[in-house]
ZAZA-246814 format. One record per atom (N, C-alpha, C, O): x, y, z. Coordinates in steps of 0.1 Angstrom, whole numbers, padded with zeros to 4 digits, always signed. Example, Ala and Ser with C-alpha at 12.3 -4.5 7.8 and 13.67 -1.06 7.14 Angstrom:
2
+0132-0057+0078+0123-0045+0078+0132-0033+0078+0142-0033+0085+0128-0022+0071+0137-0011+0071+0129+0000+0079+0134+0011+0080
This chain:
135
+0008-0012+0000+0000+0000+0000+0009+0012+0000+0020+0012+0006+0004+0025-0008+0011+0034-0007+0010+0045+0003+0000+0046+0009+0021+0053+0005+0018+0061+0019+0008+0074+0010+0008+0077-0002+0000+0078+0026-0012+0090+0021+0006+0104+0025+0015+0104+0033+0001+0112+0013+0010+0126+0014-0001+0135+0013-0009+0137+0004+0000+0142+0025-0010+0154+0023-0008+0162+0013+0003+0164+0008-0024+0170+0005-0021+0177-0008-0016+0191-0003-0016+0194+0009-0013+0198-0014-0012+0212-0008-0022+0223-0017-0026+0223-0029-0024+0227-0010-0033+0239-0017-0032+0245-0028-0025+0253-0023-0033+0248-0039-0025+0251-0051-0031+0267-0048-0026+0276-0042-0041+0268-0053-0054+0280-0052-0064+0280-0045-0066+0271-0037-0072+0291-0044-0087+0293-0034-0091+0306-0042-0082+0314-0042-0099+0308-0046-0104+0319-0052-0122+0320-0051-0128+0312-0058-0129+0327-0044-0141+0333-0046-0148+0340-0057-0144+0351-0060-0153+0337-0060-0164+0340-0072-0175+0336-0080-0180+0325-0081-0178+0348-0088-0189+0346-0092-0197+0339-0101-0209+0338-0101-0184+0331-0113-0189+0318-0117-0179+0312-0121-0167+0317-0119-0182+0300-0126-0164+0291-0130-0178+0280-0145-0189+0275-0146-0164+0283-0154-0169+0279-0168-0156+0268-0170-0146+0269-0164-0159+0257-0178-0151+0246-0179-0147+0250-0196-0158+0252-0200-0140+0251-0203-0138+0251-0218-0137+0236-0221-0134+0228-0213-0139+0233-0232-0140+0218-0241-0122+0211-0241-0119+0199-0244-0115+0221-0237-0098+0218-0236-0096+0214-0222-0085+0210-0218-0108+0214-0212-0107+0212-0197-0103+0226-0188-0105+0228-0176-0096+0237-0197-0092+0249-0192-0100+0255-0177-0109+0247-0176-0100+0261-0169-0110+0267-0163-0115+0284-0165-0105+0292-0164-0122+0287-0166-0124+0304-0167-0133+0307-0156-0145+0304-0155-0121+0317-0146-0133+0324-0137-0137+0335-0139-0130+0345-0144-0154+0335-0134-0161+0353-0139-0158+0356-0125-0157+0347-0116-0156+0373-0121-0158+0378-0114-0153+0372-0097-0159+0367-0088-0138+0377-0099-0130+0371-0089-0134+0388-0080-0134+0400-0082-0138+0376-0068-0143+0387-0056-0135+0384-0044-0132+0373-0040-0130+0400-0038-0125+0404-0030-0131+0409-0017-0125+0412-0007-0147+0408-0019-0156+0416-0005-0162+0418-0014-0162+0412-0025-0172+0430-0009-0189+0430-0014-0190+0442-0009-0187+0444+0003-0194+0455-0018-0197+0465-0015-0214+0472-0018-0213+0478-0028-0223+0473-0015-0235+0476-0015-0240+0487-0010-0235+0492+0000-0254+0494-0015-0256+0499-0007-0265+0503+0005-0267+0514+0010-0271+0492+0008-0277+0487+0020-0279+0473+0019-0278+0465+0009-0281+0472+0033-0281+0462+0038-0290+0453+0047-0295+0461+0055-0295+0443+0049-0290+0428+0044-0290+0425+0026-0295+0434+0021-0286+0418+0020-0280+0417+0009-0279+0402+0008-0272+0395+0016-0286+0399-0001-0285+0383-0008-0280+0381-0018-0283+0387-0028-0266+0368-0019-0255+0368-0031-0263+0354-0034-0262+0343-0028-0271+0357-0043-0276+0344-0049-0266+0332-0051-0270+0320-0049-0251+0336-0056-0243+0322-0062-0231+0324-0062-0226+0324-0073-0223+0326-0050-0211+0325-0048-0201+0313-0048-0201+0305-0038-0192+0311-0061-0188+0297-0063-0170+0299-0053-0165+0310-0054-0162+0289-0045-0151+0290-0042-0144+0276-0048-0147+0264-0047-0133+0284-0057-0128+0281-0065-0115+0272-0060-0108+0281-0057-0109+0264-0057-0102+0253-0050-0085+0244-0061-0087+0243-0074-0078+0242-0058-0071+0233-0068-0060+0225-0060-0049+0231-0058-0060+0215-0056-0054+0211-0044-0046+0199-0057-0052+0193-0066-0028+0198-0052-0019+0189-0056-0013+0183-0048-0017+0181-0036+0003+0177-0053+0011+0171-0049+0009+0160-0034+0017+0158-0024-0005+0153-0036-0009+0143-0028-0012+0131-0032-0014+0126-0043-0012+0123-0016-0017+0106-0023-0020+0101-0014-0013+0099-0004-0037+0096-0016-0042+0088-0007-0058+0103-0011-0060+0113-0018-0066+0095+0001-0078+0101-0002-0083+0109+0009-0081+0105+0021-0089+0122+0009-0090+0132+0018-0106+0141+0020-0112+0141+0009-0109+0145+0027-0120+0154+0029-0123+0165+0034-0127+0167+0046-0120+0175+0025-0125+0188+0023-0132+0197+0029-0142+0197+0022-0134+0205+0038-0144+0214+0038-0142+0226+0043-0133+0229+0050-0152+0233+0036-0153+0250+0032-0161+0258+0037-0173+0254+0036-0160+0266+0042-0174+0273+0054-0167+0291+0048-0155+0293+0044-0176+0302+0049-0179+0311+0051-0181+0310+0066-0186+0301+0072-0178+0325+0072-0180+0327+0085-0183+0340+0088-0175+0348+0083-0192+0346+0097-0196+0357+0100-0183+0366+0105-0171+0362+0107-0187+0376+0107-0177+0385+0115-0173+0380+0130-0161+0382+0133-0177+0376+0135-0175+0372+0150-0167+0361+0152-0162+0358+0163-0166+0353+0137-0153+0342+0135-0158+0327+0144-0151+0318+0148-0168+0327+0145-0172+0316+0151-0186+0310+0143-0185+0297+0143-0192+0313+0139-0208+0315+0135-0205+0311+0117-0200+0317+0108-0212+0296+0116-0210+0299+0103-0222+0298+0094-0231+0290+0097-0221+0312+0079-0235+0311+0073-0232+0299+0060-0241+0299+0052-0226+0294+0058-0227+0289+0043-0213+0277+0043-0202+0281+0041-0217+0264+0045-0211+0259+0042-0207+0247+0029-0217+0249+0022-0199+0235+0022-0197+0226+0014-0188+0219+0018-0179+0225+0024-0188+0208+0017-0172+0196+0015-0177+0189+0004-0187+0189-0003-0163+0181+0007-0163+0172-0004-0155+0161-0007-0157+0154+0004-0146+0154-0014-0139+0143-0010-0126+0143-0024-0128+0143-0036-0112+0145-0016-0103+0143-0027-0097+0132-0028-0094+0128-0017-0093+0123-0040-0085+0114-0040-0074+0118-0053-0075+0123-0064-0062+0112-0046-0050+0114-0059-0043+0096-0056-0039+0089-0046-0046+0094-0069-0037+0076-0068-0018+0082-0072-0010+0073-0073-0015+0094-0072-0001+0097-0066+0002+0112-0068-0006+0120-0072+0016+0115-0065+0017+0128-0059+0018+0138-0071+0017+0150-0070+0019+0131-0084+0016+0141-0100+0004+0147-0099+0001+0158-0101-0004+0137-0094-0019+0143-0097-0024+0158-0091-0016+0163-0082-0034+0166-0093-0040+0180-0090-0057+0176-0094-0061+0173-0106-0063+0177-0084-0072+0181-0082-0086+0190-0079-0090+0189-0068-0093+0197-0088-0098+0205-0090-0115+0202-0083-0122+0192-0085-0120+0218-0073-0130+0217-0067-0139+0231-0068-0134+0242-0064-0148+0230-0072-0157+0240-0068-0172+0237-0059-0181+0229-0061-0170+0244-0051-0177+0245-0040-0187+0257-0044-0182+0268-0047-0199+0255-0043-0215+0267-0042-0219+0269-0027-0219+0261-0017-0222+0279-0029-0226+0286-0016-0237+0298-0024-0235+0308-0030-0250+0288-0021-0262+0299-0027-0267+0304-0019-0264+0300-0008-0277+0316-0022-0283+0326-0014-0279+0330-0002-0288+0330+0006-0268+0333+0001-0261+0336+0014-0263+0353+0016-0259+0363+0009-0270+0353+0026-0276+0367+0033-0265+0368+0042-0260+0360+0049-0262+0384+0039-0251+0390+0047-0258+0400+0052-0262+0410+0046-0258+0399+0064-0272+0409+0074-0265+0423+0075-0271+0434+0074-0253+0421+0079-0244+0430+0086-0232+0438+0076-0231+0434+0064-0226+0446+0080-0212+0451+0076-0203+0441+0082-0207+0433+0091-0191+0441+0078-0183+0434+0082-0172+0425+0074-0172+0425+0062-0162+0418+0083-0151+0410+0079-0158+0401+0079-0161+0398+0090-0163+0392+0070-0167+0378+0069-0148+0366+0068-0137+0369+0064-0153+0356+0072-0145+0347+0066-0143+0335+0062-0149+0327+0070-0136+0327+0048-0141+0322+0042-0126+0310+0043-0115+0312+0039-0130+0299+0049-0121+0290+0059-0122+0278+0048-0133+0275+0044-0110+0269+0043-0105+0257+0044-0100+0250+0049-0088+0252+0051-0107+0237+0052-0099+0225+0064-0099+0218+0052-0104+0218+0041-0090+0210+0060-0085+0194+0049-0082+0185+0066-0073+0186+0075-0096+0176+0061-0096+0168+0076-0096+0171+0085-0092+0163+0094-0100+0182+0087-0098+0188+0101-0090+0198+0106-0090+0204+0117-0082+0200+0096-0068+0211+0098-0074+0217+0091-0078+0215+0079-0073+0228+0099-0072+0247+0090-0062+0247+0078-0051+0247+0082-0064+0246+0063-0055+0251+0055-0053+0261+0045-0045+0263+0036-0067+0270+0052-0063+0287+0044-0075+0296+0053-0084+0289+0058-0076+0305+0056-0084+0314+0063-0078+0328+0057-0066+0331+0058-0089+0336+0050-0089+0346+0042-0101+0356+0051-0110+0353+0058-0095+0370+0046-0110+0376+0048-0122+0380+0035-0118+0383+0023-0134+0380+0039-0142+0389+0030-0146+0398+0036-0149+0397+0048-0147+0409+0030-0150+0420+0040-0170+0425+0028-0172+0426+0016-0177+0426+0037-0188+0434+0032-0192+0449+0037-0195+0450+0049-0193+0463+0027-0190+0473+0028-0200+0479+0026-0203+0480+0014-0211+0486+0036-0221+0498+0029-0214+0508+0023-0204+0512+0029-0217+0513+0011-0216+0521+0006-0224+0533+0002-0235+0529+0000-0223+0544+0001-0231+0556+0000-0235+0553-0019-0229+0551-0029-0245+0554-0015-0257+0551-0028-0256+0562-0035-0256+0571-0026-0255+0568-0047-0255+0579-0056-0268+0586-0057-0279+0583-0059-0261+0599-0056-0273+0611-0053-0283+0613-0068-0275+0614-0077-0295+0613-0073-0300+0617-0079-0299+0631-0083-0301+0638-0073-0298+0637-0095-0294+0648-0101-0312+0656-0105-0312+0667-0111
């Protein structure tokens, strides 16, 4: 039997859609950094997190949570299950996170474990913004 090698993260990207080309390529729409609006609560109908995990072997399980400002509270989570039969292999994952209501302002955060271990924690920040004055 062969030994399991943990993968490593290649990428993580948030956004707003992921297209596959007929060459297998990936194309992402609308790589997001936070969310600026101008009031609030606010519903993101289809926020895709974009994932690419390598250099592993053996089989592993995934999971992806968004998390409120308060860093404990989570609104929106997915997993999922990787396997690589050796350490060439890369892995590709997108995770959906629909209709996720963001009540508040704030630092959201958008967390990867692999089995249990934290292996990326990013911020999203959501921003009221001053709505434009009518002329």
């Amino acid at each position: 039997m062969s030994a399991t090698i943990v993968p490593d993260l290649q990428t993580c990207l948030l956004c707003e859609d992921v297209r596959q080309e007929a060459n297998g390529s990936f194309f992402l729409v609308g790589v997001l950094g936070g969310i600026a609006v101008p009031a609030l609560p606010v519903t993101a109908q289809k926020l895709l997190l974009f994932t690419r995990w390598c250099c592993g072997a053996g089989r592993f399980r995934p999971f992806y949570r968004l998390m409120l400002p308060d860093s404990t509270s989570v609104i929106a989570s997915s997993q999922g299950n990787l396997e690589f039969q050796n350490s060439e292999d890369h892995v590709t994952q997108i995770s959906v996170f629909a209709n996720v209501q963001f009540q508040q302002e704030g630092v959201y955060w958008v967390e990867v474990m692999l089995d249990s271990a934290l292996k990326l924690r990013f911020p999203f920040p959501i921003r009221k913004i001053a709505s434009p004055k009518a002329s």
